[in-house]
C-alpha positions in Angstrom: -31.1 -26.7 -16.4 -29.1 -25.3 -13.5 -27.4 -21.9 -13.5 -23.5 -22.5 -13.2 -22.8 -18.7 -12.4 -25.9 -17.8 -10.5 -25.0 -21.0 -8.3 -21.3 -20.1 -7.5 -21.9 -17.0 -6.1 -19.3 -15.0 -8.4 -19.5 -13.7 -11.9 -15.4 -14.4 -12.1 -13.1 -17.3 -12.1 -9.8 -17.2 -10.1 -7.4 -16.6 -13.4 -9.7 -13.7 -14.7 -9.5 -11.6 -11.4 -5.4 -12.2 -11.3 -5.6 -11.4 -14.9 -7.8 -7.8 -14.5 -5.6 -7.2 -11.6 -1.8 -7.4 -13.9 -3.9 -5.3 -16.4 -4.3 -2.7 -13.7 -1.0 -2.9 -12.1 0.6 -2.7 -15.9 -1.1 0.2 -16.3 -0.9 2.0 -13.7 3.1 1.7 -13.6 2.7 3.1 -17.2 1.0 6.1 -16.3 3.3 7.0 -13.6 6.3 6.8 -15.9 5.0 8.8 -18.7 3.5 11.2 -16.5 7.5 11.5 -14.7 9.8 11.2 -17.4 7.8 11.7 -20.7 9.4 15.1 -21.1 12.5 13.4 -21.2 11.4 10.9 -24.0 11.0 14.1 -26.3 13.7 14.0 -28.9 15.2 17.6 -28.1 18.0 17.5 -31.0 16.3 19.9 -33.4 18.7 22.1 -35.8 19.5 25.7 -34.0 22.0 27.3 -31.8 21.3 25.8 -28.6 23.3 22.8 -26.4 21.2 19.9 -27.8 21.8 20.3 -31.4 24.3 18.6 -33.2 23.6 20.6 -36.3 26.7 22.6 -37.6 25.7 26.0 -35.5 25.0 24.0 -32.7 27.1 23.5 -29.4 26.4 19.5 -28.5 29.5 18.5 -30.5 31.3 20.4 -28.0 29.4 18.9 -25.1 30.3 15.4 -26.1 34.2 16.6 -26.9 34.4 17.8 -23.5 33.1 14.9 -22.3 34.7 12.7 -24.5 38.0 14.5 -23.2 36.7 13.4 -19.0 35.3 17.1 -18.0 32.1 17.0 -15.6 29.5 18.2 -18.2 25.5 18.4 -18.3 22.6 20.3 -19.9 20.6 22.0 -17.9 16.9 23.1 -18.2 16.3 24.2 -14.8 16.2 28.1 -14.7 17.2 28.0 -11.3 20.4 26.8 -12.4 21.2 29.3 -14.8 20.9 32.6 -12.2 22.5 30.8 -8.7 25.8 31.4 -7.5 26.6 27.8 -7.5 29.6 25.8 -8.1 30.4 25.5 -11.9 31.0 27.5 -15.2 27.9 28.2 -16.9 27.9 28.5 -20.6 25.2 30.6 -22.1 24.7 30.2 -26.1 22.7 33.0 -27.4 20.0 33.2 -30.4 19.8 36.5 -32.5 15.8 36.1 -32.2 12.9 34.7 -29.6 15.4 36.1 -26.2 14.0 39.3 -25.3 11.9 37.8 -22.9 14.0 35.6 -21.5 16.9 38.1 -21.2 14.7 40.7 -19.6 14.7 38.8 -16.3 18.4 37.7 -16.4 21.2 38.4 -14.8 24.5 37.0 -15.3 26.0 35.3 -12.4 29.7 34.0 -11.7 31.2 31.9 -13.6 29.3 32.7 -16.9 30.5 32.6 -20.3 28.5 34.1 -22.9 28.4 32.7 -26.1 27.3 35.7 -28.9 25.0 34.3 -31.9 26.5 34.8 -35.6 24.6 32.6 -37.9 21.2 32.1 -38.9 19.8 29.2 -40.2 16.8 27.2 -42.3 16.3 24.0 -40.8 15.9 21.1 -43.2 12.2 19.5 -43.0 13.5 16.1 -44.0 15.9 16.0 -41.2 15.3 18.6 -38.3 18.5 17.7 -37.0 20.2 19.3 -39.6 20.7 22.6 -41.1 19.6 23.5 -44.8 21.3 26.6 -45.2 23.0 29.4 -42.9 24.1 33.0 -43.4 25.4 36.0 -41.0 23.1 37.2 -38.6 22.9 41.0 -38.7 25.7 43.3 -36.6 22.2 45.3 -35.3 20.4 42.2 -34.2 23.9 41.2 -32.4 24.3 44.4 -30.9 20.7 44.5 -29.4 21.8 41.3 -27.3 24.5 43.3 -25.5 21.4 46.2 -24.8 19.4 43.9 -22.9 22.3 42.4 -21.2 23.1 45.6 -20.0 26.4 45.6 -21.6 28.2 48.7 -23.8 29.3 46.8 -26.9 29.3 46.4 -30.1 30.4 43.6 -32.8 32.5 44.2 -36.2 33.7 41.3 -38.2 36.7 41.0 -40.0 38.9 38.8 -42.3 40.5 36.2 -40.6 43.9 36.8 -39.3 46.8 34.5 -40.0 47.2 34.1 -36.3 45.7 35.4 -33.0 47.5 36.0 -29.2 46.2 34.4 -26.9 47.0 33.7 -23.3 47.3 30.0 -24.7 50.2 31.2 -27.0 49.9 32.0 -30.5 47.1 30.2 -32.4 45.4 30.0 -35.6 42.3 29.9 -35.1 40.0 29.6 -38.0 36.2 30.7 -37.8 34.0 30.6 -40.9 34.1 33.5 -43.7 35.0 36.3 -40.9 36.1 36.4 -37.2 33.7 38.2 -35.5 34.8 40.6 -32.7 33.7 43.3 -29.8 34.7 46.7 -29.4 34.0 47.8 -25.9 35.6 50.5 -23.1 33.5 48.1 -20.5 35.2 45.1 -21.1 38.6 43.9 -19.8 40.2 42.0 -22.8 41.2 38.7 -23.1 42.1 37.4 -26.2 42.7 41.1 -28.6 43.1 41.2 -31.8 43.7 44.6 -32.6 41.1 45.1 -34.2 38.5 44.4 -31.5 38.3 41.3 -28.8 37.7 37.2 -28.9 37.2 36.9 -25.7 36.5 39.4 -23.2 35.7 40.1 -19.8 33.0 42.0 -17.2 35.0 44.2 -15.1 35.6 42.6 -11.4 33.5 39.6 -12.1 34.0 36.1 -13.6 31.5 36.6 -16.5 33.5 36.2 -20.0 32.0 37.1 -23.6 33.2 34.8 -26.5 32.3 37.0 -29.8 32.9 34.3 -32.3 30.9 31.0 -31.9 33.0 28.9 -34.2 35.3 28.8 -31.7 32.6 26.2 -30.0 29.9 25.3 -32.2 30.1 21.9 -34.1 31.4 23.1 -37.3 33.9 25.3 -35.8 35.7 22.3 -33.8 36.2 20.2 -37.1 39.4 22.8 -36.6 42.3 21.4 -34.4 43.4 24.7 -33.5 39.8 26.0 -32.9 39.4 22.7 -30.4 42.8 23.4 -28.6 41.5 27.4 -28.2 38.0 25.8 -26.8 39.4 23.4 -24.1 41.8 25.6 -22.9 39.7 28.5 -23.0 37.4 26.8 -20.7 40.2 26.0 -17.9 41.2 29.6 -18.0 37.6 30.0 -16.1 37.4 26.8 -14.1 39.2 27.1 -10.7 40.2 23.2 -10.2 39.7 20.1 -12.5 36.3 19.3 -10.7 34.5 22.0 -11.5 31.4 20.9 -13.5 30.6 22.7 -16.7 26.9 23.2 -17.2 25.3 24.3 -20.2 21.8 25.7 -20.2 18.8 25.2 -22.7 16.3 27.0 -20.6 16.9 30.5 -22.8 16.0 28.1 -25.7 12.6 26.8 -24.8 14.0 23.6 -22.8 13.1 24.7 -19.7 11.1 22.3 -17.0 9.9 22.6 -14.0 10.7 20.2 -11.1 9.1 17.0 -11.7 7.2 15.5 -8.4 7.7 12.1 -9.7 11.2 12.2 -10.5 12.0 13.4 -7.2 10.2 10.8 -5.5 12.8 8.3 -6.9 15.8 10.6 -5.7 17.8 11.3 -2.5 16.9 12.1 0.1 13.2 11.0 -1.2 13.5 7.7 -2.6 13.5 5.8 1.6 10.3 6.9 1.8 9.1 6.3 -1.3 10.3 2.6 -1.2 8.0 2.1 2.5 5.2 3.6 0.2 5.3 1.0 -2.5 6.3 -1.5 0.0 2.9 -0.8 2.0 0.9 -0.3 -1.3 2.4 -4.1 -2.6 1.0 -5.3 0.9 -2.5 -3.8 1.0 -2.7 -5.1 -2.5 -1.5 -8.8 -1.5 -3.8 -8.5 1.5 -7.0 -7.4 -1.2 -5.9 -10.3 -3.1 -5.9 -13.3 -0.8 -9.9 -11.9 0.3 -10.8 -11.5 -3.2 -13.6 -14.7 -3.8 -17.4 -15.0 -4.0 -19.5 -12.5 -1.9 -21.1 -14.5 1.7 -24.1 -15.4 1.3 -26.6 -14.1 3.3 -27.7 -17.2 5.7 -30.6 -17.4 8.6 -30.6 -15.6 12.1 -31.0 -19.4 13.6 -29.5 -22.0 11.8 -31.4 -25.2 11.3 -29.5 -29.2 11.6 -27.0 -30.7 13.6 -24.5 -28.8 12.0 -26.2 -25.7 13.4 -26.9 -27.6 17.0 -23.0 -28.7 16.9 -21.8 -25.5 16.8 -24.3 -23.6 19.0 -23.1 -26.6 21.7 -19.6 -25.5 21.4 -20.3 -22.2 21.6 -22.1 -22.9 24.9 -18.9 -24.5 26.1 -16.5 -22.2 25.2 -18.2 -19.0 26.2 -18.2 -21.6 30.0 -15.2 -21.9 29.2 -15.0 -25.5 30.3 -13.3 -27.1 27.1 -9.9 -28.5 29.1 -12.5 -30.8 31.3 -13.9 -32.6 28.1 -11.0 -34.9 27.8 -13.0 -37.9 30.7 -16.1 -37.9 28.7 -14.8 -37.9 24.8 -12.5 -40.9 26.0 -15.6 -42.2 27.5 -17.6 -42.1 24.5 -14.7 -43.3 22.1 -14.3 -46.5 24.3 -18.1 -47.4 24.0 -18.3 -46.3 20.3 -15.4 -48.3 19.6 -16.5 -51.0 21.6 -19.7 -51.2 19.9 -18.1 -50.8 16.0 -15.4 -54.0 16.7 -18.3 -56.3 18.6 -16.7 -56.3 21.9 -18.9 -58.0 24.8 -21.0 -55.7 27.0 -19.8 -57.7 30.0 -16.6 -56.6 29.5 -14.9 -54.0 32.7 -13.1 -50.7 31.5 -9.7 -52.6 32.3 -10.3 -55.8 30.4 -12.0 -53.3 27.0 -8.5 -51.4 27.5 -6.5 -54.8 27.0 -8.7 -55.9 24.4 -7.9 -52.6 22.6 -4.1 -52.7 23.4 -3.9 -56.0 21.6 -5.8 -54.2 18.6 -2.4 -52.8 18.2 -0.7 -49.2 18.6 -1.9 -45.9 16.7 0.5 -45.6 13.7 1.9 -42.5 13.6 3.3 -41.7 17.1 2.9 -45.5 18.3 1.0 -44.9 21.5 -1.0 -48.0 22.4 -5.0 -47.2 24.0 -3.9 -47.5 27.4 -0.8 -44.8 26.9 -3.2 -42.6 25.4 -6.3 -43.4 27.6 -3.8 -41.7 30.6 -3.5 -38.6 29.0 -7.5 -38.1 29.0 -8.4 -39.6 32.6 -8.3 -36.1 33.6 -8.8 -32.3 32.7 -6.1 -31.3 30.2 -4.1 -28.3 30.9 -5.3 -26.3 28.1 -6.8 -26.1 24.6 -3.7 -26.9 22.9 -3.2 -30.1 25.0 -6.8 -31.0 24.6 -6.9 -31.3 20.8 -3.6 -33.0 20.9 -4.8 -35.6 23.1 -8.0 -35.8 21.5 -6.3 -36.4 18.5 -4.2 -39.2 19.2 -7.2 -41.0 20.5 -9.1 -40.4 17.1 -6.4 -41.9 15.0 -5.7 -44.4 17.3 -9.7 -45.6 16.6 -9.1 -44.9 12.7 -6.6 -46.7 12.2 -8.3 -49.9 14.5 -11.3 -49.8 12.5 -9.2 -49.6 9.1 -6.9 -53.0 10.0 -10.8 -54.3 11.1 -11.9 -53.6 7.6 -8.9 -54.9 5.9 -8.4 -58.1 7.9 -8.6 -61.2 5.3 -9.7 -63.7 8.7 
């Protein structure tokens, strides 16, 4: 009993190696996208006061609402966004826990608004997204914000007026339980109460302090008046219409480096990274079409008349002598032809040439023996020529010896 696999030289059919090769492809792709955007996949909308929760302290209701109302708006968890003079208001939430760090390296940068922290809450374990209960962060814990922001302030709360001047007009604005405010000589007011400010200003600079975050947060904006206040508190800051509004999540544990992979598919990047895959696809096509059963390994001198065949023509080429073949294979067609059909041996090369004209023509181009006889009498022009020529002549004899064969008389 013969050996199938040993005999055909490879241990894998044609469909298995395309097969192993989709596997690997598949899986490679795979990698490459979890390893670039798998920090994206992470659901980030966990209860808390930061610009990805929808919970009732947090700020993404008023992300969507600004976006819902056409403004350029966007997340951002780069920290080199949050400290660069670039284009844009930046909106900074604050937590009342978990900043110091983060705040001991930042500086506030043109146009900022800062967004003071007044509840604190218990996240609900059957639904993170969501808050359990909340209560009034402590005035200290508040006030230590505005220490490591370098700022002289302090927060008081109060009842809730009736109504509140604004540079909007007269408003009603209605945060929870008490309106939260700042006292401060450091701060040029915006939005005074009397009793302390809303909304305040750095001296000089285009960084603003919003004491009371129901003005923003998700619960706060269920109120019309507290939504009007919002919107047009953030054109007061923006100098034209385009001005993007960017809110960051780095001070909340969002941050992320650069991603490699992400940029690769990104301008200015993405040109070359298109020639890349293009060159990998045809390295891999090339790997493909030379994938098969290893060479075997065969002798240093061949044995048979296969092996004396192609030694001859080796001979003849490296002599380079192939275009003067053409008188002696038409030579050896006429007397092998000759012989097959039964033609006399008396016959002259003129009178065999007739006999084969009236054999009939060759059937594809229609040349009779003597057209192409005329073509071989002498040395071709090239190799191209040759085998043409040659090849007439050969199916001219094929096609004699088939009407021969099939001839009922």
């Amino acid at each position: 009993m013969s050996d199938t696999s040993a005999s055909s030289g490879s241990p894998f059919s044609v469909r298995t190696a395309a097969i192993l090769i989709a596997v690997a492809v598949f899986s490679f792709g795979a990698i490459m996208v979890l390893a670039g955007w798998a920090p994206e996949l992470r659901d980030r909308n966990e209860a808390g006061d930061h610009p990805f929760s929808t919970s009732a302290i947090g700020y993404n209701g008023f992300v969507q609402f600004l976006e819902a109302q056409g403004y350029p708006v966007e997340v951002s968890r780069f920290a080199s966004r949050l400290e660069d003079n670039s284009y844009g208001v930046k909106v900074v939430t604050l937590s009342p826990w978990g900043m110091s760090k983060a705040l001991e390296s930042y500086t506030p940068t043109p146009t900022t608004l800062i967004v003071l922290p007044k509840w604190r809450g218990m996240t609900d374990w059957q639904d993170p997204t969501r808050q359990k209960d909340t209560a009034l962060v402590d005035e200290e814990d508040i006030n230590a914000l505005f220490e490591q922001l370098a700022i002289d302030a302090k927060v008081s709360r109060i009842d809730v007026p009736e109504s509140v001047e604004t540079p909007f007009g007269k408003m009603a604005l209605k945060p929870d339980l008490k309106m939260q405010l700042m006292q401060s000589d450091a701060l040029d007011p915006i939005v005074d109460t009397g009793e302390g400010f809303l909304l305040a200003r750095l001296p000089g600079q285009d960084i603003y302090i919003l004491s009371d975050p129901d003005m923003i947060n998700t619960f706060g904006l269920a109120n019309i008046e507290n939504a009007l206040f919002a919107v047009q508190m953030i054109d007061f800051m923006r100098y034209d219409v385009d001005e993007p509004i960017v809110f960051d999540a780095t001070l909340h544990g969002f941050s992320r480096s650069e991603n490699l992979l992400q940029m690769m598919f990104d301008v200015p990047f993405v040109g070359a990274t298109l020639i890349a895959l293009a060159s990998a696809l045809l390295l891999g096509w090339a790997a493909t079409i030379r994938f098969g059963p290893p060479a075997r390994e065969g002798r240093a001198i061949a044995l048979g008349k296969q092996a004396l065949a192609d030694n001859t023509a080796g001979l003849i080429a490296m002599a380079r002598r192939e275009t003067r073949m053409a008188p002696g294979y038409l030579t050896l067609i006429r007397r092998r032809t000759a012989r097959e059909i039964g033609a006399p041996r008396t016959l002259t090369e003129a009178q065999l040439s007739a006999l084969f004209d009236r054999l009939g023509p060759e059937e594809t181009s229609g040349k009779t023996f003597s057209q192409i006889e005329l073509g071989l009498r002498g040395p071709a022009a090239n190799r191209e020529e040759l085998m043409q020529k040659a090849r007439d002549l050969w199916r001219w004899r094929r096609d004699i010896l088939r009407r021969s064969m099939n001839d009922p008389s």
